[in-house]
C-alpha positions as CSV (number, residue, x, y, z in Angstrom):
1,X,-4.3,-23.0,-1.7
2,X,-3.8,-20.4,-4.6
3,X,-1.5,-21.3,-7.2
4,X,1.7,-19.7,-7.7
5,X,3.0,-18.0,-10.5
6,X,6.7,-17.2,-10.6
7,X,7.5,-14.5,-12.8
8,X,11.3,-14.4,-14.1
9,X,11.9,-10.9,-15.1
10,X,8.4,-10.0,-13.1
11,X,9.4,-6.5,-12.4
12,X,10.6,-5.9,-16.3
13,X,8.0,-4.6,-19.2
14,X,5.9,-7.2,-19.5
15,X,6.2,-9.4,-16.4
16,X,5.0,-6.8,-15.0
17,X,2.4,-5.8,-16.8
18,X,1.3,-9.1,-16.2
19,X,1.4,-8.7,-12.7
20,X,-0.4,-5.5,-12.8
21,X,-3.0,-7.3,-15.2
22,X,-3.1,-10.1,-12.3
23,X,-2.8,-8.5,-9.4
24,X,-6.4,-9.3,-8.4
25,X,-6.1,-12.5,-9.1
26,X,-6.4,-15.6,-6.4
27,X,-2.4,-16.6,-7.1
28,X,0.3,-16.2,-5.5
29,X,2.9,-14.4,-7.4
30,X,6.9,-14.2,-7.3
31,X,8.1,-11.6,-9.0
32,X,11.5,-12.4,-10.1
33,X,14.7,-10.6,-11.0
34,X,18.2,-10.5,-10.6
35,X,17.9,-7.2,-7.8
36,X,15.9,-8.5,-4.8
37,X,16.0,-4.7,-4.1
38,X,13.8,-4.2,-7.4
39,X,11.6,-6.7,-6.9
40,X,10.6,-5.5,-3.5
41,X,9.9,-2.1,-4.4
42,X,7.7,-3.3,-7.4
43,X,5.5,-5.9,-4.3
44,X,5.6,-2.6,-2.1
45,X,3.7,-0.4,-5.4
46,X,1.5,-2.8,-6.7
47,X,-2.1,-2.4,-5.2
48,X,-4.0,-5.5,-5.6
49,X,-5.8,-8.9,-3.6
50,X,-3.0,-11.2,-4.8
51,X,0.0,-12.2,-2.9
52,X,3.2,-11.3,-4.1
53,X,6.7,-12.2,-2.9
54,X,9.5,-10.7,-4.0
55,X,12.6,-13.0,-5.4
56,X,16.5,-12.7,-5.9
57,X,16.4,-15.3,-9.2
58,X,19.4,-16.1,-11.5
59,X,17.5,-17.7,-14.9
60,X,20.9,-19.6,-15.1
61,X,20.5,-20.9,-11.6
62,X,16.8,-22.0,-12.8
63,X,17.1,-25.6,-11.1
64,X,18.5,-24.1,-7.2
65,X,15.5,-21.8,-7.8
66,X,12.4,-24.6,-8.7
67,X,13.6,-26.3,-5.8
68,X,13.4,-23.9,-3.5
69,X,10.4,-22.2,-4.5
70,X,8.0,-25.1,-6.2
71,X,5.8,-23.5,-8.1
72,X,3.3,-24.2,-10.4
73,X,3.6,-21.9,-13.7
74,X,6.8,-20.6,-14.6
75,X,6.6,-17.6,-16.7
76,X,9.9,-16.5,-18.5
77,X,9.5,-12.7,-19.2
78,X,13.3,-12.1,-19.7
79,X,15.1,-12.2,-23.1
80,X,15.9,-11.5,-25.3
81,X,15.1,-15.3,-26.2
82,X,17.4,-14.6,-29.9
83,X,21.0,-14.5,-27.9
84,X,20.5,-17.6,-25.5
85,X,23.1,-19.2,-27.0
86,X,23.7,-23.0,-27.3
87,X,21.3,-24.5,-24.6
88,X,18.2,-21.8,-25.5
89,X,15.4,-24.1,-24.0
90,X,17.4,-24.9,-20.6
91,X,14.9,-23.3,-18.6
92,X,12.4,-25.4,-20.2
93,X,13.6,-28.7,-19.5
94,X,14.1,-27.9,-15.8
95,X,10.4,-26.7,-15.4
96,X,9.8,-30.0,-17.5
97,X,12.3,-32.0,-14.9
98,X,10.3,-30.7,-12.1
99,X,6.8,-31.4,-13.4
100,X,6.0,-27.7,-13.8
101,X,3.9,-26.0,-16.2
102,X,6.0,-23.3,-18.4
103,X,5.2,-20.1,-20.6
104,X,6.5,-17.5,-22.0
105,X,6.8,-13.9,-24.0
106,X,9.3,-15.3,-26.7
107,X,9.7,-13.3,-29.6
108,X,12.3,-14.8,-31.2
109,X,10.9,-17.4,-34.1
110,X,13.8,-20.2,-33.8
111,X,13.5,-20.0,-30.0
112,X,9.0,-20.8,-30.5
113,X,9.5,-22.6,-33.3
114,X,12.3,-25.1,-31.5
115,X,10.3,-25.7,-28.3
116,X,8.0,-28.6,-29.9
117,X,11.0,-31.1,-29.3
118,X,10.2,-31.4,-26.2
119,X,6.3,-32.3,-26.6
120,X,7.0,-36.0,-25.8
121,X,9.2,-35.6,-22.8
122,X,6.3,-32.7,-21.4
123,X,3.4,-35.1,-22.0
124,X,5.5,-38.2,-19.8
125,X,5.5,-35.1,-17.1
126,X,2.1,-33.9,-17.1
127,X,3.0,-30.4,-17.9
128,X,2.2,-27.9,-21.0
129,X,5.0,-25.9,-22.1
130,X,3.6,-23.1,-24.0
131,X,6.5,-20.4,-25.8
132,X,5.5,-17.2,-27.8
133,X,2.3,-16.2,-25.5
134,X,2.0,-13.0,-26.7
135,X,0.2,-10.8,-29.4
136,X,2.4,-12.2,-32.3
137,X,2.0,-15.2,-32.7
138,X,-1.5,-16.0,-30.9
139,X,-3.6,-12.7,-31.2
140,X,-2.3,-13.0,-34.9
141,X,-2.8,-16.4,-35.7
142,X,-6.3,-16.2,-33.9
143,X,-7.4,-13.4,-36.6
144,X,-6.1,-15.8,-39.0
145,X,-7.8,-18.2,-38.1
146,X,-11.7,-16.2,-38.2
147,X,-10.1,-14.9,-41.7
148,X,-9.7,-18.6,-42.8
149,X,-13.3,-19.1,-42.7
150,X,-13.5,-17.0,-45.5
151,X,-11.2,-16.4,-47.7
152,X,-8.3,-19.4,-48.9
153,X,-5.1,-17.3,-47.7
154,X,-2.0,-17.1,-49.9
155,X,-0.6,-13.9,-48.1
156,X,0.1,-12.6,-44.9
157,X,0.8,-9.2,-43.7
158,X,1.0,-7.8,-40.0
159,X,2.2,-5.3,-38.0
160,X,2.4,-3.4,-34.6
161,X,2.8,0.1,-33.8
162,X,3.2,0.9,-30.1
163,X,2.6,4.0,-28.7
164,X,5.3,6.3,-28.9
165,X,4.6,6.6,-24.6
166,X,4.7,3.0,-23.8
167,X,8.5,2.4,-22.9
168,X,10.6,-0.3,-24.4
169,X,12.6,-2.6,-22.0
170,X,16.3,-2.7,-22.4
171,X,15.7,-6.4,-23.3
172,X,13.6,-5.9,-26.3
173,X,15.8,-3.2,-27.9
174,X,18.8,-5.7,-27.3
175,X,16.7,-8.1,-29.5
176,X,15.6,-5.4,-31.9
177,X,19.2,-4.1,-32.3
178,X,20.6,-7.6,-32.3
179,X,18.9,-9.2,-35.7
180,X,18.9,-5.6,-37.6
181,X,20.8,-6.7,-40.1
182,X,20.8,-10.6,-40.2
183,X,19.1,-13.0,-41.8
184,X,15.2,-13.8,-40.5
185,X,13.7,-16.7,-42.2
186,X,10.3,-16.2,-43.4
187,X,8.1,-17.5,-46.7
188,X,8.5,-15.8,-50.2
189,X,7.1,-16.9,-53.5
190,X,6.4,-19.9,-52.2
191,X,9.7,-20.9,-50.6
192,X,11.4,-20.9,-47.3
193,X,14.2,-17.9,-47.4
194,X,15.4,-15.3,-45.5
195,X,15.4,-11.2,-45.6
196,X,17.5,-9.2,-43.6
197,X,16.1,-7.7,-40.4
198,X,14.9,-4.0,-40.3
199,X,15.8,-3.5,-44.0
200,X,12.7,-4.0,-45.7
201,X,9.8,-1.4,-44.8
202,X,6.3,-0.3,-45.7
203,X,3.5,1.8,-44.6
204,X,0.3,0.8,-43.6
205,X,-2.9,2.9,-41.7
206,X,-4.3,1.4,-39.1
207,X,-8.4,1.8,-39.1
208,X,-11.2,0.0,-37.6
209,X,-13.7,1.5,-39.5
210,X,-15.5,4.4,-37.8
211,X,-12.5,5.2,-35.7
212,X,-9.8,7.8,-35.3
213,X,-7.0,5.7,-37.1
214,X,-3.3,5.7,-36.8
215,X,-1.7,8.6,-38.8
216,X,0.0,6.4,-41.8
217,X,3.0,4.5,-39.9
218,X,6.5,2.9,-41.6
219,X,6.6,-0.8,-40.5
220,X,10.0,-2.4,-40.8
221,X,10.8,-6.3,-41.2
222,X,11.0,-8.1,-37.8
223,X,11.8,-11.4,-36.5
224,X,8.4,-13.3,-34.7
225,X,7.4,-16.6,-34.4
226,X,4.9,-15.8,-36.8
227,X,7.2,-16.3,-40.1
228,X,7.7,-19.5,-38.8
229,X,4.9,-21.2,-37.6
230,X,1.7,-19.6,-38.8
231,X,2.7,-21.2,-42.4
232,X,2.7,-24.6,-41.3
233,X,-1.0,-23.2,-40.0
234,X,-2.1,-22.6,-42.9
235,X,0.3,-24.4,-45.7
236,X,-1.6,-22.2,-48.5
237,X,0.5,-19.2,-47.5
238,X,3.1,-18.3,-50.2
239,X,4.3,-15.0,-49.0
240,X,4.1,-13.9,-45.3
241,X,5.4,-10.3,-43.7
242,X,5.6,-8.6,-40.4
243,X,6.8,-5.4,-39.3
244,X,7.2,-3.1,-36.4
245,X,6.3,0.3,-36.4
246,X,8.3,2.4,-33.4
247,X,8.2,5.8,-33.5
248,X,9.5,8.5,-33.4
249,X,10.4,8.1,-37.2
250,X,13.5,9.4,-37.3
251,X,15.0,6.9,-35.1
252,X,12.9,4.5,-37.1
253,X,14.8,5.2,-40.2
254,X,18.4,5.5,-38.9
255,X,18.1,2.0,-37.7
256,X,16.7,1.0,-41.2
257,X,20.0,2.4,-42.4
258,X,22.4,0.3,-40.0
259,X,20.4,-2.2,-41.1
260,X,21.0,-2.0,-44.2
261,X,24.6,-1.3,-44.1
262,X,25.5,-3.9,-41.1
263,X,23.5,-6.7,-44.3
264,X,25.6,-4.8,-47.1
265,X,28.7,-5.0,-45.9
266,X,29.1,-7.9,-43.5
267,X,29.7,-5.3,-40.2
268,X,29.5,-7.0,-36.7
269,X,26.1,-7.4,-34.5
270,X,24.6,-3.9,-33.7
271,X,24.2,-5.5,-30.3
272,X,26.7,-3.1,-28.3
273,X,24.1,0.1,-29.9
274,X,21.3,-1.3,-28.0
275,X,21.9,1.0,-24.8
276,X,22.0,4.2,-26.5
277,X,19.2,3.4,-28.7
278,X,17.1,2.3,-25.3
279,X,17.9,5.7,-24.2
280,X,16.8,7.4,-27.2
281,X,13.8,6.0,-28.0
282,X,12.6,6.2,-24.4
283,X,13.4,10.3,-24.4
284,X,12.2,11.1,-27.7
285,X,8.5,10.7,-26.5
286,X,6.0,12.6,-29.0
287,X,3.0,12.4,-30.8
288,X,0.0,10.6,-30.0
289,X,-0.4,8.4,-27.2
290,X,-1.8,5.7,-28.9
291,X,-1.0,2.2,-30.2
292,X,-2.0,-0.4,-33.0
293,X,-1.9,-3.3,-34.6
294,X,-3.4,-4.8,-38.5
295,X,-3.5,-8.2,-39.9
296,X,-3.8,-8.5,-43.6
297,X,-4.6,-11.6,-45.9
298,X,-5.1,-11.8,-49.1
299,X,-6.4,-14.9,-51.1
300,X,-9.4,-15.9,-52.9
301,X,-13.2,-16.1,-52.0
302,X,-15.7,-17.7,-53.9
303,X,-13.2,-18.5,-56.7
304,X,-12.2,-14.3,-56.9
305,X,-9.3,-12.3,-55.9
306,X,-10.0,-11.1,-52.0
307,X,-8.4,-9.0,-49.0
308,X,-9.4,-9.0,-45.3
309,X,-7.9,-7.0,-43.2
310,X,-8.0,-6.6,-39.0
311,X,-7.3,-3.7,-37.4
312,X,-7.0,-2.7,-33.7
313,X,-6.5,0.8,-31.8
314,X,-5.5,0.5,-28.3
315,X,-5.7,4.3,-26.6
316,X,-3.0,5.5,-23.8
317,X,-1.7,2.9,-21.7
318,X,-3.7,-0.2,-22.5
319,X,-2.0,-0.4,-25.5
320,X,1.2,-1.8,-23.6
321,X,-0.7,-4.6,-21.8
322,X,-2.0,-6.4,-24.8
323,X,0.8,-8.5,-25.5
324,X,0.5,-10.0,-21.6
325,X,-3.3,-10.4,-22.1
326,X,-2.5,-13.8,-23.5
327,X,-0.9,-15.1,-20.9
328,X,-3.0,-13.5,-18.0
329,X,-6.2,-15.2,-20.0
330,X,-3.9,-19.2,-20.9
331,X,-3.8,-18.0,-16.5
332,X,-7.1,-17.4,-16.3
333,X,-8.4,-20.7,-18.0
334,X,-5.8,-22.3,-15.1
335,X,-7.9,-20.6,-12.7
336,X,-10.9,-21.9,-14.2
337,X,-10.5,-25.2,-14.3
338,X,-9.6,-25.6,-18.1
339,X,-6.3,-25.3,-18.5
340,X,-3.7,-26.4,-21.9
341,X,-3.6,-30.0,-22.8
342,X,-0.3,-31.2,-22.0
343,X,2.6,-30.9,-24.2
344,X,5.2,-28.5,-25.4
345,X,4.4,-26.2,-28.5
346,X,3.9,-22.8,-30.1
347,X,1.5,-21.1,-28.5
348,X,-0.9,-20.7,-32.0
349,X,-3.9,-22.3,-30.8
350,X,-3.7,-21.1,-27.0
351,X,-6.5,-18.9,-27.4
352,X,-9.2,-17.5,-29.9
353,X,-10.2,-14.3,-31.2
354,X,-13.6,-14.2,-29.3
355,X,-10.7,-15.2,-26.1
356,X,-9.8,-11.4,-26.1
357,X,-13.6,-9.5,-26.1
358,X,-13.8,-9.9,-22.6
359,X,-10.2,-8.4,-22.0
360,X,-10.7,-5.5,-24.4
361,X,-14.0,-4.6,-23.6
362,X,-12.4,-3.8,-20.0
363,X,-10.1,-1.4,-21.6
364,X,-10.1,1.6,-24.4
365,X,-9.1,-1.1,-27.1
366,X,-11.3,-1.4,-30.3
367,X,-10.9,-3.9,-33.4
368,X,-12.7,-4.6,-36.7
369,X,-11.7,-5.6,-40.2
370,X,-12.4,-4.3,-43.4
371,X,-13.6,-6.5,-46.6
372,X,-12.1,-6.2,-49.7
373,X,-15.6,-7.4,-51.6
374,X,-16.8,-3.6,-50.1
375,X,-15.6,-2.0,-53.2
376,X,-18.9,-2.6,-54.7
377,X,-20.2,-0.7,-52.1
378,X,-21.3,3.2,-52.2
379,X,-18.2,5.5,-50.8
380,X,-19.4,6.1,-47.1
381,X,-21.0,2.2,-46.7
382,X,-17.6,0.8,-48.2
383,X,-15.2,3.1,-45.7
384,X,-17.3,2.2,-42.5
385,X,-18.1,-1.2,-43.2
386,X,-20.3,-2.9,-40.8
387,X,-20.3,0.4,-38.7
388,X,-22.0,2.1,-41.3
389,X,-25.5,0.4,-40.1
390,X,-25.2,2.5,-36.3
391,X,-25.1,5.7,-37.8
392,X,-28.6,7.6,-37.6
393,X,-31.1,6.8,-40.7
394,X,-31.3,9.9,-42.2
395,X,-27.3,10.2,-42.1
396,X,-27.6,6.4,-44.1
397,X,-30.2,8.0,-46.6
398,X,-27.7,10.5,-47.6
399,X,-24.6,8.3,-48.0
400,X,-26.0,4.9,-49.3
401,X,-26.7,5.7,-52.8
402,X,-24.9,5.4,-56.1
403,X,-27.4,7.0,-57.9
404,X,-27.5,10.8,-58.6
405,X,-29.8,12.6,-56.2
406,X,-30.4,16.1,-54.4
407,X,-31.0,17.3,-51.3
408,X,-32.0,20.5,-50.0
409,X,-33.0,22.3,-46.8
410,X,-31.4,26.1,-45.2
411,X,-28.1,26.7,-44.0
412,X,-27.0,29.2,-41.4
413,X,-23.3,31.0,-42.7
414,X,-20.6,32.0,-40.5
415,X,-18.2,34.1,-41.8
416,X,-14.4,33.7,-41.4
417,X,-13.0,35.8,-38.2
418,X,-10.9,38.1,-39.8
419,X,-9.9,39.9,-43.3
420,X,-7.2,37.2,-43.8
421,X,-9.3,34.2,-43.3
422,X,-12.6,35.7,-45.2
423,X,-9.9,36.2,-48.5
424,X,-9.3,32.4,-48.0
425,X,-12.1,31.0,-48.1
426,X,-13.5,33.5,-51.2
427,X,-10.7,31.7,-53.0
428,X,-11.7,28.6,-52.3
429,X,-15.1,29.6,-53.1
430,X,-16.4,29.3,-49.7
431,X,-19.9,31.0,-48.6
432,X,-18.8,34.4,-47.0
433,X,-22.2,36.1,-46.4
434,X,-23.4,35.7,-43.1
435,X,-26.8,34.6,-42.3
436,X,-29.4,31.8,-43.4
437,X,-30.1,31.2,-46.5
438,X,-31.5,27.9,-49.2
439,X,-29.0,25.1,-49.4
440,X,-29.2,22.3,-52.2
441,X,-26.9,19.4,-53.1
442,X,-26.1,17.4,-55.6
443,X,-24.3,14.5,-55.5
444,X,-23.2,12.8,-58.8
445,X,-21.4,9.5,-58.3
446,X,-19.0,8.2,-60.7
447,X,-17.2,4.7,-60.6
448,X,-14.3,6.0,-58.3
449,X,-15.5,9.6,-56.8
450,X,-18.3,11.4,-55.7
451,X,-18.8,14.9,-57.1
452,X,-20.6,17.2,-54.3
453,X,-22.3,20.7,-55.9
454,X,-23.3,22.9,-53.1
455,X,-25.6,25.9,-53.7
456,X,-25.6,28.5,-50.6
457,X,-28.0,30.9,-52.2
458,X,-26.4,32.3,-55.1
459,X,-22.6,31.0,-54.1
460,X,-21.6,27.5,-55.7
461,X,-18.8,25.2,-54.3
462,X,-18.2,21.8,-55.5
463,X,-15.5,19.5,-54.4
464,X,-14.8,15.7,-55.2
465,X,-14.8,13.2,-52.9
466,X,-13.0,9.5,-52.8
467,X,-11.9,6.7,-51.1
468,X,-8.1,7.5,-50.1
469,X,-5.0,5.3,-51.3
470,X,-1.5,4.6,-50.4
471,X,-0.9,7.2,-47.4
472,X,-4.5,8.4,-47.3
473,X,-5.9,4.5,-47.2
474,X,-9.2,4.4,-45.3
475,X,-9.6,8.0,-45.3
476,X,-12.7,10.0,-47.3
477,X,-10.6,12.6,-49.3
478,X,-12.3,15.5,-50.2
479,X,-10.3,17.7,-53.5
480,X,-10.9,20.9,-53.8
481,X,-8.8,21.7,-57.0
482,X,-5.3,21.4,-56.1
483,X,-5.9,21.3,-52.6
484,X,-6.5,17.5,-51.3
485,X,-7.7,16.6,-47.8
486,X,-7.6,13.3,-46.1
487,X,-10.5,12.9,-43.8
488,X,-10.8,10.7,-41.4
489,X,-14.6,8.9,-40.6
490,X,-15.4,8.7,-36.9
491,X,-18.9,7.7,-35.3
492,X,-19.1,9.5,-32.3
493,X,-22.3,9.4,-30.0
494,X,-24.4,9.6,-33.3
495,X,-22.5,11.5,-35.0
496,X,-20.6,10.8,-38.3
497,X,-17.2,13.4,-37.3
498,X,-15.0,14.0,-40.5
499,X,-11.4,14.7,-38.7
500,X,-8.6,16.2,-41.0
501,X,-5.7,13.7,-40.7
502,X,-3.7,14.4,-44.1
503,X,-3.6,17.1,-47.2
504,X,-1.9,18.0,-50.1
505,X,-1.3,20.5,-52.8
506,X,-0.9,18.6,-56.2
507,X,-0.2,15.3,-54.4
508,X,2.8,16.8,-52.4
509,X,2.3,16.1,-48.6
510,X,1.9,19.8,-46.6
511,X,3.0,20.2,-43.1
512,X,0.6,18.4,-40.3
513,X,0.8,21.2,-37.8
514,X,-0.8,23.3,-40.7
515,X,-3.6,20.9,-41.1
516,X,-6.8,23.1,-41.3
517,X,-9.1,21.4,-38.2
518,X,-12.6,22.5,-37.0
519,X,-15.8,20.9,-35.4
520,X,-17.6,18.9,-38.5
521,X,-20.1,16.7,-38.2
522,X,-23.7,15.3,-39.6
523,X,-25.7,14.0,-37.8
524,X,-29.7,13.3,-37.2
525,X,-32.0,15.4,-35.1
526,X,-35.9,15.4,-35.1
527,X,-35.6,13.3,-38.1
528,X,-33.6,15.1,-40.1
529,X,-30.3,15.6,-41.2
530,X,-28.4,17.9,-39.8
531,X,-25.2,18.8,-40.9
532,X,-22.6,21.2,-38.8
533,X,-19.2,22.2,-41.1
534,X,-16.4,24.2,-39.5
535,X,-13.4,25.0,-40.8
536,X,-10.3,26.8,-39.0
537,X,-6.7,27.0,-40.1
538,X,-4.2,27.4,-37.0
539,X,-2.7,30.3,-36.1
540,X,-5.1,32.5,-38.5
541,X,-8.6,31.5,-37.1
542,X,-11.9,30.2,-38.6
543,X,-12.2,30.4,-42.2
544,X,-16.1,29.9,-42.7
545,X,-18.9,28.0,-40.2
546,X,-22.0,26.7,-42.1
547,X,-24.7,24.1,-40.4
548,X,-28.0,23.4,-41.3
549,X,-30.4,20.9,-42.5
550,X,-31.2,18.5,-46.1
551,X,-33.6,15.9,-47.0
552,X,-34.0,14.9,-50.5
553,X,-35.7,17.1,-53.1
554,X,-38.3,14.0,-53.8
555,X,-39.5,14.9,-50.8
C-alpha cells in the first residue's frame, strides 16, 4: 500500500506546490482545506500517477480528522504559524497522540524554535516531528553548513527575493503584515535582542557567477526560524540577518514605513491591512519573472578576515517551488526507505546542500558562491569565479593577466543607423568609419581597474574597467568619462555575453528603460579570439557595431 500524505491547506500556495511537485509520486495524497468544493477542483486539475482525495478539514478539529482518515505524514501548510495563539503546537501533539509522523512550512521562529519540547514524548511514539521544512531554515542552514568547512563564521546574512509573478497566499501576507512592526528576536553584537520587523533594510545583488543576476533588490528584516536556531548551529555567530525582498518596490517601501511608524509610536497590529496588501501585491505584477535567494558569512580563514557568499537564481515558475522541495525530498527519503530519526525538532539538519542537485538540476534553478580570497585574482577570473575555467582558452588568455599586455588583430566597423546616433558615438569617441580596418589593445592593469586603449586605425577610445560596488556588486563596470556602465558577465554556449544591467552619469543612477543594450560578446572560433561589440540606445537605434579578431602582439 502507498503511504498517505494529508496535506492541511493542500490546495493553498505551497501545499500545493507540493502536491504538484508530488503528484507522481507512489502516495496517496489528501489535499485538505476548509472548502471541500476547493479541494475537489484542485484533485480534478492536477495531472499526475498519484492518488488524491479531496478533504473538508478543520485544523482545529485536527483529532475528529486523524481518526477518520489515519494517515501517515501530516503536513501543516496553513498559517500563519505567528498568530496560533496559546496552544500553537496542538496539531502536533495530536499527530504525536496518534503515532503519526508530522512536518511542516513554519516560518514563524518561536513556532520552530518551540517544537523541540516535544522530542521526548515523539521518540516514546515512534514518530519524527519535523517544523520549518522549507528554504529558510534548511536550504540556509545546509549552505551554512558547506561554508563552515571553510571559513569560522561570526556573521550571517540571507535573503529571498521571489519573483514578482509567483503569487503570495493570503496566509503569508497575514504573517508578513502581522510582525511589521514588532519585535523579532535575532543575534546582535554578540547578544540575544530584538529589531523591529520590516524596519531595517538593505540591498544586495544576487549573482552566481557567470549568470544574468537579479537587478540590485531592497531586503527588509523578517521573522524565520533562522534567527533562532541557526546560532545555536553554529555558537560562533555574533550578528545574524535575514530579509525579504518583494517587489514591486514601491509597495516594498510603504510597508517599511508602517513599519516603522506602527514600532515608533506603539500603533496596533497591521494585521486587519493584510487583505488589501494581498490584493495589491498580487496586481502589481512587473518586471522580470525571476526569483532568488543569497547566503552570506563572513568570518575568518586561515587566521584572515573572509566572506563566502551563496547565491541562487530560479527562472519563471520554479522559483515558487523551492521552498516545498524540502519537504517533497524529507518525502522522498520516506519513499526510500531512509526516513528522519525519530523525534521532534527544527528541521536544520533534515537535508544537505548536495540534497537539492538532483531537484534543481530538473528545473531552470542555478547556484554558486563567490570567495572573498578572489580579490587577488585578475578582474574577469575574480567576477566569474570557478566559472571562469569553462570559458574558451583564448577568451582566458585575454582576461587572466595582471600584467600589461597587447593584443592586436582587424576589426570590421559599423556605423551608427542614423545622423543622431553617428553624433553620439563621435562624442564618445566611438569608431564611425565603416569598414575593416587594424585593431590593437592595450590593457594596463592597476590595483583596482583595468585601463582598456583601443586603436581602430587612426581613432582611439579608452575606457576603464572595474569590479562594481554597492549597487553595481558583481558587475564589470566599464567608465567612459562621466558615463558609467554596470555590466553584467554571462557564459552563454561559449560565449562570455556582457549585458548592460546599470549606468550612471557622475555616480547618479539614469533611468533603466534608457539603458543602452546591444548584442556583445567574445568568444573563441578557429582558435582565436573573437570579439563582437554592439551598441544601441532605445528609441534612437544603433550607435556603432565593431567585431573582429586579437591575439597577443608577442605573437
Amino acid at each position: 500500500m502507498h503511504p498517505k500524505l494529508m496535506i492541511l491547506g493542500g490546495y493553498g500556495v505551497f501545499g500545493g506546490r507540493l502536491a504538484e511537485l508530488l503528484k507522481d509520486a507512489p502516495v496517496e495524497m489528501l489535499i485538505c482545506g476548509r472548502s471541500l468544493d476547493r479541494a475537489q477542483a484542485f484533485c480534478d486539475a492536477l495531472q499526475g500517477s498519484a492518488h488524491l482525495t479531496p478533504a473538508a478539514v478543520d485544523r482545529d478539529q485536527i483529532t475528529t480528522t486523524l481518526d477518520l482518515h489515519q494517515p501517515d505524514i501530516v503536513v501543516d501548510a496553513t498559517g500563519p504559524f505567528q498568530t496560533y495563539g496559546d496552544d500553537p503546537h496542538h496539531v502536533i501533539r495530536a499527530c504525536i497522540d496518534h503515532g503519526i509522523n508530522y512536518l511542516d512550512f513554519a516560518d514563524g521562529a518561536d513556532f520552530v524554535a518551540g517544537v523541540s519540547e516535544h522530542d521526548a514524548q515523539s521518540k516514546a511514539a515512534g514518530v519524527f516531528v519535523l517544523s520549518g521544512v522549507s528554504s529558510f531554515p534548511v536550504l540556509s542552514a545546509a549552505v551554512l553548513r558547506v561554508m563552515a568547512k571553510q571559513l569560522d563564521i561570526d556573521s550571517v546574512t540571507a535573503g529571498i527575493a521571489p519573483s514578482p509573478f509567483a503569487g503570495v497566499g493570503l496566509n503569508v501576507m497575514r504573517a508578513v503584515v502581522g510582525y511589521a512592526g514588532s519585535p523579532v528576536k535575532l543575534t546582535r553584537n554578540g547578544k540575544q535582542t530584538t529589531a523591529a520587523g520590516l524596519t531595517e533594510s538593505r540591498y544586495y545583488t544576487v549573482s552566481p557567477p557567470g549568470d544574468l543576476p537579479l537587478h540590485n533588490i531592497r531586503f527588509s528584516l523578517v521573522d524565520v526560524p533562522d534567527l533562532q536556531v541557526l546560532p545555536m548551529e553554529h555558537p560562533g555567530i555574533k550578528d545574524i540577518w535575514v530579509g525579504a525582498g518583494p517587489g514591486p518596490e514601491p509597495l516594498h517601501i510603504i510597508l517599511n514605513l508602517l513599519a516603522k511608524a506602527r514600532a515608533r509610536f506603539k500603533l496596533p497590529s497591521l494585521l486587519p491591512a493584510a487583505p488589501l496588501f494581498y490584493r495589491v501585491l498580487n496586481l502589481m505584477r512587473f518586471g522580470e519573472h525571476r526569483g532568488g535567494m543569497f547566503v552570506t558569512a563572513t568570518g575568518t580563514q586561515n587566521g584572515q578576515p573572509a566572506t563566502i557568499s551563496w547565491h541562487l537564481l530560479a527562472e519563471g515558475d520554479d522559483g515558487p517551488l523551492i521552498p516545498s522541495m524540502a519537504i517533497a525530498a524529507v518525502i522522498q527519503k520516506c519513499l526510500d526507505g531512509t526516513p528522519p530519526t525519530h523525534g521532534a525538532r527544527p528541521a536544520t539538519h533534515a537535508l544537505e546542500l548536495s540534497d537539492y542537485d538532483h531537484l534543481f538540476k530538473q528545473r531552470t534553478i542555478t547556484t554558486g558562491f563567490r570567495h572573498s580570497n578572489d580579490d587577488s585574482l585578475p578582474l574577469y577570473p575574480r567576477l566569474l569565479g570557478n566559472r571562469f575555467a569553462s570559458l574558451p582558452p583564448q577568451v582566458q588568455a585575454l582576461h587572466n593577466s595582471s600584467q600589461p599586455r597587447q593584443w592586436s588583430g582587424t576589426a570590421t566597423i559599423t556605423a551608427g543607423t542614423n545622423a543622431i546616433t553617428r553624433s553620439i558615438a563621435r562624442l564618445f569617441r566611438f569608431p564611425t568609419r565603416n569598414g575593416t580596418c587594424p585593431v590593437t589593445v592595450h590593457f594596463d592593469p592597476t590595483t583596482t581597474a583595468e585601463r582598456w586603449t583601443r586603436q581602430f586605425g587612426p581613432q582611439k577610445l579608452t575606457s576603464q574597467q572595474y569590479a562594481g560596488t554597492g549597487r553595481n556588486a558583481h558587475l564589470l563596470v566599464e567608465r567612459f568619462g562621466p558615463f558609467a556602465v554596470g555590466l553584467a558577465l554571462v557564459i552563454d554556449n561559449q560565449k562570455l555575453r556582457m549585458i548592460p544591467r546599470r549606468w550612471t552619469f557622475l555616480g547618479l543612477p539614469l533611468p533603466r528603460p534608457l539603458l543602452p543594450g546591444g548584442d556583445t560578446f567574445e568568444t573563441d572560433e578557429n582558435g582565436g579570439f573573437c570579439f563582437h561589440v554592439e551598441i544601441c540606445l532605445p528609441l534612437l537605434g544603433r550607435l556603432v557595431k565593431y567585431q573582429g579578431n586579437l591575439h597577443p602582439a608577442a605573437d
